[in-house]
MARBATI-655549 format. One record per residue (C-alpha): residue number from 1; chain; x, y, z. Coordinates in Angstrom, 2 decimals, m for minus. Example, Ala and Ser with C-alpha at 12.3 -4.5 7.8 and 13.67 -1.06 7.14 Angstrom:
<nodes>
NODE  num  cadena        u        v        w
NODE    1       A    12.30    m4.50     7.80
NODE    2       A    13.67    m1.06     7.14
</nodes>
This chain:
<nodes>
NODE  num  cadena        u        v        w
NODE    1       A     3.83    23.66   m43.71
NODE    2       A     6.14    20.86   m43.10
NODE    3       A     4.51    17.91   m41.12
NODE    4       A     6.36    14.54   m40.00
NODE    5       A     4.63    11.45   m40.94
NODE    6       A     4.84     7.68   m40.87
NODE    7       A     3.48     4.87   m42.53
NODE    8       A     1.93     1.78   m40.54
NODE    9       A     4.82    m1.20   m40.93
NODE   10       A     1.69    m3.50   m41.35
NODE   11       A    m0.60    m1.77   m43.84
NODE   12       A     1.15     0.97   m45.05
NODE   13       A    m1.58     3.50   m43.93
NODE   14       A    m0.38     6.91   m43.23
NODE   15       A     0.03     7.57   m39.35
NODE   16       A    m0.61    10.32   m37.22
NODE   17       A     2.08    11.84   m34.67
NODE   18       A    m0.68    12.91   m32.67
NODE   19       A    m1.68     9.13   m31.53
NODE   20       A     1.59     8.16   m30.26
NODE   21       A     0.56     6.56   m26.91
NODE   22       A     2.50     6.96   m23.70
NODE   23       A     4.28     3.73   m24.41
NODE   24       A     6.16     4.86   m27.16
NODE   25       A     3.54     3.39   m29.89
NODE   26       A     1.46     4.75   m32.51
NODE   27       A    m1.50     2.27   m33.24
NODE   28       A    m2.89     2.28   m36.72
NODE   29       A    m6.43     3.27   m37.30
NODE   30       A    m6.61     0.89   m40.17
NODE   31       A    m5.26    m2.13   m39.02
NODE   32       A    m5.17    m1.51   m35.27
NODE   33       A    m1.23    m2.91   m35.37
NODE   34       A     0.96    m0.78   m32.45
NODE   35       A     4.00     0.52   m34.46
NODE   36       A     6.92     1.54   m32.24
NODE   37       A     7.38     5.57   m32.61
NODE   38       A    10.99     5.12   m32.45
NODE   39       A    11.62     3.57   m35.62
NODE   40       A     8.65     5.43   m37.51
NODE   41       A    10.49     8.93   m36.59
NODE   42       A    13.82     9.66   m37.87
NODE   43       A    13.87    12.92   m39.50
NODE   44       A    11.11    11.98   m42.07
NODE   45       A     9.46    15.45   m43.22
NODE   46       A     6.61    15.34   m45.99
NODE   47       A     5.64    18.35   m47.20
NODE   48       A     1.69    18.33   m47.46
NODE   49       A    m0.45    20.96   m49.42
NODE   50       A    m4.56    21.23   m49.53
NODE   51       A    m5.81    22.55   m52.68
NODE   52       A    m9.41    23.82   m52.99
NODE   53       A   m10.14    24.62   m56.57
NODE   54       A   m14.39    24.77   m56.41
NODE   55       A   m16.93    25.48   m54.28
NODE   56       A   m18.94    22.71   m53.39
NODE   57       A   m22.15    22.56   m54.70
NODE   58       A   m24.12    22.20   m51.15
NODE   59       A   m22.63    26.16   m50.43
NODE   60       A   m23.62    27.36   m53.39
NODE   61       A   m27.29    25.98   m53.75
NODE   62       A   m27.51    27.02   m49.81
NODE   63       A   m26.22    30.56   m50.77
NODE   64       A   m28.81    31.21   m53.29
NODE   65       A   m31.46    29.77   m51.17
NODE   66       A   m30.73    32.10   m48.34
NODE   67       A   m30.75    35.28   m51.13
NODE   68       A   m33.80    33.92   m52.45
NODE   69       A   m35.42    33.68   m49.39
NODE   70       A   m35.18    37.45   m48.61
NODE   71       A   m37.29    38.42   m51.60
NODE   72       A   m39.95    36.00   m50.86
NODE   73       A   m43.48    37.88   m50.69
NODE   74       A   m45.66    38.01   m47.98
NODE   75       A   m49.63    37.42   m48.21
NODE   76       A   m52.41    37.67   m45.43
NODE   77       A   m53.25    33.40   m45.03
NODE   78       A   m53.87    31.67   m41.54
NODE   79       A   m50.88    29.62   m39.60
NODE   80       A   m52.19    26.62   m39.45
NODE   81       A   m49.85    26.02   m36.16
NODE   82       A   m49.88    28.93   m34.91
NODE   83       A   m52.75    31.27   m36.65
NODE   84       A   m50.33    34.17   m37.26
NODE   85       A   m52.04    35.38   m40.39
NODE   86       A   m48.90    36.36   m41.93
NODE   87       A   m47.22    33.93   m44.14
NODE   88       A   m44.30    33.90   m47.05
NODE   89       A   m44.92    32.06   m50.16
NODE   90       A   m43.41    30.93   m53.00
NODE   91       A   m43.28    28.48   m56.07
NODE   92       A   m41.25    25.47   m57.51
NODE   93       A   m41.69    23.15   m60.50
NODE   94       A   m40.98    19.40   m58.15
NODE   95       A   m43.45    17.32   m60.27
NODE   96       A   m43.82    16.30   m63.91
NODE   97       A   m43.81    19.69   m66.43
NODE   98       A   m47.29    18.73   m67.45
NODE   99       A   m48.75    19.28   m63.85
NODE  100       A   m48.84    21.94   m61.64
NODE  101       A   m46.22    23.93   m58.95
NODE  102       A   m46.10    23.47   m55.75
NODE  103       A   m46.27    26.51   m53.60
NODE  104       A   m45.08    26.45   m50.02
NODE  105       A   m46.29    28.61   m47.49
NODE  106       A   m43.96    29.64   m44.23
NODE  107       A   m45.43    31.49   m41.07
NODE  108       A   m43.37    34.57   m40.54
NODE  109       A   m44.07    33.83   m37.17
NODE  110       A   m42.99    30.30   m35.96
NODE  111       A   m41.59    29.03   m39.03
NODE  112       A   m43.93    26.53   m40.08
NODE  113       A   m43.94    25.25   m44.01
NODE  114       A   m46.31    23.44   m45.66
NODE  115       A   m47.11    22.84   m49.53
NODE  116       A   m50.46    22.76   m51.59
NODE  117       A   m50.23    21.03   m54.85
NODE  118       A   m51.87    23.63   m57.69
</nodes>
């Protein structure tokens, strides 16, 4: 994809053709100086390219959370919100190794979580 760009005369940030302002100028976002389009725009083409080499590690930790989630197990225990008596459960190691999990509940029913320290 070939895109035309400037530069900001001032600065020297990069520009974009999508600010140019009914007067003829493009105003910097950096430096707030009004470059004339005119002069910017003569047949300049940069050829720009995006390359994504890794996932990022938000999407992957969220993607194992959701297929975690779907083998959680279910046990009879009292919403404390709601008193559904339905609630998932499971455990994680957030503390010290030498003390106990936590396990967090979650109503099936409104969603609720809270955590007992074991």
């Amino acid at each position: 994809m070939q895109v035309k760009t400037c530069f900001c005369f001032t600065c020297g940030a990069m520009l974009s053709l999508c600010d140019i302002q009914p007067s003829g100028e493009i105003d910097c976002d950096l430096c707030l100086a009004s470059n004339p389009a005119s002069k910017l725009i003569q047949g300049k083409d940069i050829e720009m390219s995006t390359k994504f080499n890794h996932r990022k590690e938000w999407l992957e930790d969220s993607t194992q959370i959701k297929i975690s989630q779907k083998k959680r197990a279910i046990i009879e225990d009292d919403c404390p919100k709601c008193e559904s008596n339905k609630m998932y459960y499971w455990y994680a190691q957030i503390r010290s190794v030498d003390e106990g999990q936590t396990v967090f509940h979650e109503c099936v029913n409104c969603g609720y979580i809270f955590s007992i320290q074991t």
